[in-house]
C-alpha positions in Angstrom: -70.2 74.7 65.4 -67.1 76.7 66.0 -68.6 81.0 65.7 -67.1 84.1 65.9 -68.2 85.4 68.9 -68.8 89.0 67.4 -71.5 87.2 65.2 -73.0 85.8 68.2 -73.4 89.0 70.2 -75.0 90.4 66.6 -77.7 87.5 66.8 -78.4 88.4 70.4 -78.7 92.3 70.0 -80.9 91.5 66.7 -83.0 89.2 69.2 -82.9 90.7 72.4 -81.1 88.2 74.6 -78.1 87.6 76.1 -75.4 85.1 75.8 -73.5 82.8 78.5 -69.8 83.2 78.6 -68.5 80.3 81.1 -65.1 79.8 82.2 -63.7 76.4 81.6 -60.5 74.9 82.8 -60.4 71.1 81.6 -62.5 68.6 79.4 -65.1 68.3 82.0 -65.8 71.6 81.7 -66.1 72.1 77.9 -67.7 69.1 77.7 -70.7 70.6 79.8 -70.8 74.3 78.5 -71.5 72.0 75.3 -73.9 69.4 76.5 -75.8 72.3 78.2 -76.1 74.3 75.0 -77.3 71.4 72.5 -79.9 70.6 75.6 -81.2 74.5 75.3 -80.4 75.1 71.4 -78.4 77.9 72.1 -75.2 79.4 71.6 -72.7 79.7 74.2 -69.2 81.0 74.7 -66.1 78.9 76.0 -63.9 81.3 77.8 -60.3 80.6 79.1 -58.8 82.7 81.7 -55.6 84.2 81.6 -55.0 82.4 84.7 -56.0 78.6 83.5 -54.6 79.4 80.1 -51.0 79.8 81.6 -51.7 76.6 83.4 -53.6 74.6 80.3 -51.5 76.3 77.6 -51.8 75.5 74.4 -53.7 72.1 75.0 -56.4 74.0 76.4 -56.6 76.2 73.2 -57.2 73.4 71.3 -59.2 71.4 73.4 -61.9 74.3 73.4 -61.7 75.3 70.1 -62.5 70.9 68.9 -65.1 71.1 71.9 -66.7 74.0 69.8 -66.3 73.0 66.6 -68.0 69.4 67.6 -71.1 71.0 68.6 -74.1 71.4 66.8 -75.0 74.7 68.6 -72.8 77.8 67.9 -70.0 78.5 70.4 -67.0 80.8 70.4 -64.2 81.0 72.0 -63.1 83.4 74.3 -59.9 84.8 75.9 -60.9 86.2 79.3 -58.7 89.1 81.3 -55.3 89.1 79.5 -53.5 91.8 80.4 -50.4 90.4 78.2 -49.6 91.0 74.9 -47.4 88.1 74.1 -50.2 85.8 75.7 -52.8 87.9 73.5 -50.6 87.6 70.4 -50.5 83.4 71.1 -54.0 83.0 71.7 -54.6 84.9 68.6 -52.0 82.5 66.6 -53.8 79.4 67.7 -57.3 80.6 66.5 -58.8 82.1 69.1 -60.7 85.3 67.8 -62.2 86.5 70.8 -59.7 88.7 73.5 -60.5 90.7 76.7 -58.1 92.9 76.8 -58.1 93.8 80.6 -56.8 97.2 81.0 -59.1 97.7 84.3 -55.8 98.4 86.9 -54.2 100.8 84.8 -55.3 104.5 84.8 -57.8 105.7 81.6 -55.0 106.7 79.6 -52.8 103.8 80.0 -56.1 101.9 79.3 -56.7 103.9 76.4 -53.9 102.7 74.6 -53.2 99.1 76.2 -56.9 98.3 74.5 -56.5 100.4 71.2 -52.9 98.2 70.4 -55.1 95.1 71.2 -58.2 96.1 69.1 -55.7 97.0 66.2 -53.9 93.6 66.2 -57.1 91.6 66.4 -58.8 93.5 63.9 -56.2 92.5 61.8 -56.3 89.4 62.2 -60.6 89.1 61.7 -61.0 89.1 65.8 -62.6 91.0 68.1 -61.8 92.6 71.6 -64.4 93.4 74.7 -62.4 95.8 76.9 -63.4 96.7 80.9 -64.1 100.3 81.9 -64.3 100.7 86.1 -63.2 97.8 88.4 -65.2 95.2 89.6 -64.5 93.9 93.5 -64.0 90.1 94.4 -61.8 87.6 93.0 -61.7 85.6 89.8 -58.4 83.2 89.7 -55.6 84.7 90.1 -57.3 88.0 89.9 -58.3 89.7 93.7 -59.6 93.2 93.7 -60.2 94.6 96.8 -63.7 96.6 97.7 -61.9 100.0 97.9 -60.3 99.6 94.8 -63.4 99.2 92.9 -64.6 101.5 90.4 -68.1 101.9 88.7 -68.0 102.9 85.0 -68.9 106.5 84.3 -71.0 106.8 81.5 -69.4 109.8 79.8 -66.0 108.2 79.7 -67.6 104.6 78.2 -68.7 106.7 75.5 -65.1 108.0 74.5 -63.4 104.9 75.8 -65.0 103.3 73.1 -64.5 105.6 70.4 -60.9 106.2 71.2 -60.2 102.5 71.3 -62.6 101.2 68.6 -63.7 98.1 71.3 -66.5 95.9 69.9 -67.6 95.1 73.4 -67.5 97.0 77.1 -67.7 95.3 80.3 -69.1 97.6 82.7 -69.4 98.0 86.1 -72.7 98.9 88.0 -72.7 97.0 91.4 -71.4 93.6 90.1 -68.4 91.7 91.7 -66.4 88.8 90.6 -66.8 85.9 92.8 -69.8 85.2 95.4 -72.0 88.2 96.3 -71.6 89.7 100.2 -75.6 90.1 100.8 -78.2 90.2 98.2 -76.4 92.1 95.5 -77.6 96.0 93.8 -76.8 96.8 90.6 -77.5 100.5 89.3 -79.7 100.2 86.6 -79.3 103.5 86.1 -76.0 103.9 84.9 -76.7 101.2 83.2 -79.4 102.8 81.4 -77.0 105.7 81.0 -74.3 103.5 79.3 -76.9 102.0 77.1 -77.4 105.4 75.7 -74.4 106.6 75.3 -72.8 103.1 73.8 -73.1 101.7 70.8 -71.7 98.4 71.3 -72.7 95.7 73.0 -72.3 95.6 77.1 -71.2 92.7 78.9 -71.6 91.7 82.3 -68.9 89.8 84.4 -69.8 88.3 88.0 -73.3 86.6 86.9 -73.4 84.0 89.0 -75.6 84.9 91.7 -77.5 87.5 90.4 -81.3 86.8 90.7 -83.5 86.4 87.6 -85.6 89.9 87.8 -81.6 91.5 87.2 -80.7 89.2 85.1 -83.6 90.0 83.4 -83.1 94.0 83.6 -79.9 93.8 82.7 -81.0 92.5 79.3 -83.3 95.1 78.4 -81.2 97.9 79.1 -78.4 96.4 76.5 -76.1 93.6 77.9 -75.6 91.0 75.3 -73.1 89.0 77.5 -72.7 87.7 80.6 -70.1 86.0 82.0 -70.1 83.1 84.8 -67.8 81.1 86.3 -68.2 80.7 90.1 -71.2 78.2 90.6 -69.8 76.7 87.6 -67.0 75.9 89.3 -68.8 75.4 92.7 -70.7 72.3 91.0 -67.6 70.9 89.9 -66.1 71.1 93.7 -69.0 69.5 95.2 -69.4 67.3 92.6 -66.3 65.9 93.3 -66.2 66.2 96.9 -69.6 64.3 97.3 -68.4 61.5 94.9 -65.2 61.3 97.5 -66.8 61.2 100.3 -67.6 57.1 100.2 -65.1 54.5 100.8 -65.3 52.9 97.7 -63.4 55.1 95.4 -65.3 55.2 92.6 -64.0 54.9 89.0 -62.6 57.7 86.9 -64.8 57.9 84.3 -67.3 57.9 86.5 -66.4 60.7 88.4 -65.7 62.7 85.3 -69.4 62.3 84.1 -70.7 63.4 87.7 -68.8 66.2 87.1 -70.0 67.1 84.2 -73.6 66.6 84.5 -73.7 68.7 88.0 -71.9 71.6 85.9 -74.2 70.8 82.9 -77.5 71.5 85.3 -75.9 75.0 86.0 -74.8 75.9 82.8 -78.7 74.9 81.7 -80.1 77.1 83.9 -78.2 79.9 83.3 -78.8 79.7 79.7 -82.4 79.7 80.3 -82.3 83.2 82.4 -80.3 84.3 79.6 -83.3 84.6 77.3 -82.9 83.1 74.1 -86.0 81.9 72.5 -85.0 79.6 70.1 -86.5 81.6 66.9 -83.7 83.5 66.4 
């Protein structure tokens, strides 16, 4: 069933949890965020990148807001790193009530007010906005940051970023990159912890995919309500694919569409597992 996503990160700070936010670029895709959250009995988010949105367009819109209506677990649907207000402002039309505004590469001012005009225009039209503060490394789509150009979030400055921009959800960075992990990663749970103090909204996480259960785990007790995955998603759809090629029969479409959306089902699954909803809520 088709949720605001605000409402789903209420249920998961009332119940201690966290909810998966996947990135999907095609059916396949929303068909197995879906599958994988009716086979757990939890919610999930569909997220669309900025990047796949200006490939999918409308189309994709709609084909993740049907895939979410269509399920019988709650879902939302989520606009991941716009940094465009005319793509904001078209993703809003079409009934998508979830935006990131990504102000991340401007300075804090210029982020100050990119993300207040976005809050005010969603607001106003029932939505909701998560905004970044700091600069994750790696690369997501279209989006490369480079190691030096990082920036971890301070925890002074989350607390008047979000009172001056009236945000309903920060994305933080402690140690987490977008992409694959360089080593066994380190997050600093202690600026987390000194976020969680000083915020009063609910934290988000991006570059979950790799992250081992004990931070997973961590990460929801000091206050993050969201985390976001997209590379091994993505990564099971590639070798999916790639192993389902690799015969000389070709095999039929169909089939090779189901493949693909069982292998990205199984890691979907298991992320919702780590993720920690109990299924009382």
């Amino acid at each position: 069933m088709l949720t605001s996503a605000k409402s789903l990160l209420e249920m998961a700070e009332d119940g201690g949890y966290a909810i998966g936010a996947f990135n999907v670029y095609n059916l396949e895709g929303a068909l197995a965020v879906v599958a994988a959250a009716e086979s757990q009995g939890c919610p999930a988010i569909l997220q669309i990148h900025s990047a796949s949105l200006e490939f999918g367009g409308d189309p994709l819109i709609a084909l993740c807001l049907a895939a979410a209506e269509s399920a019988s677990a709650p879902m939302a649907v989520h606009l991941d790193h716009s940094t465009d207000h005319s793509e904001i402002d078209r993703v809003l039309a079409g009934g998508v009530n979830s935006i990131m505004a990504d102000g991340s590469s401007l300075d804090y001012e210029a982020n100050v007010t990119f993300t207040r005009e976005i809050a005010e225009l969603a607001h106003s039209q029932g939505g909701m906005v998560e905004a970044e503060l700091g600069r994750l490394s790696g690369t997501e789509d279209t989006t490369v940051v480079a190691e030096y150009d990082a920036k971890m979030t301070d925890p002074e400055q989350a607390a008047e970023f979000v009172e001056r921009t009236g945000v309903d959800s920060l994305a933080v960075c402690i140690g987490n990159v977008h992409g694959r992990y360089r080593g066994w990663p380190t997050l600093d749970f202690g600026r987390l912890e000194a976020i969680r103090d000083v915020v009063f909204v609910p934290l988000v996480l991006h570059g979950a995919s790799g992250l081992p259960e004990n931070m997973i785990e961590r990460s929801i007790e000091l206050g993050v309500r969201k985390f976001n995955v997209n590379t091994e998603v993505r990564s099971a759809y590639m070798e999916s694919l790639s192993g389902e090629l690799e015969g000389f029969n070709q095999p039929e479409l169909l089939e090779l569409m189901d493949s693909a959306v069982n292998a990205m089902k199984e890691v979907v699954a298991e992320k919702l597992r780590l993720f920690g909803f109990s299924g009382t809520e």
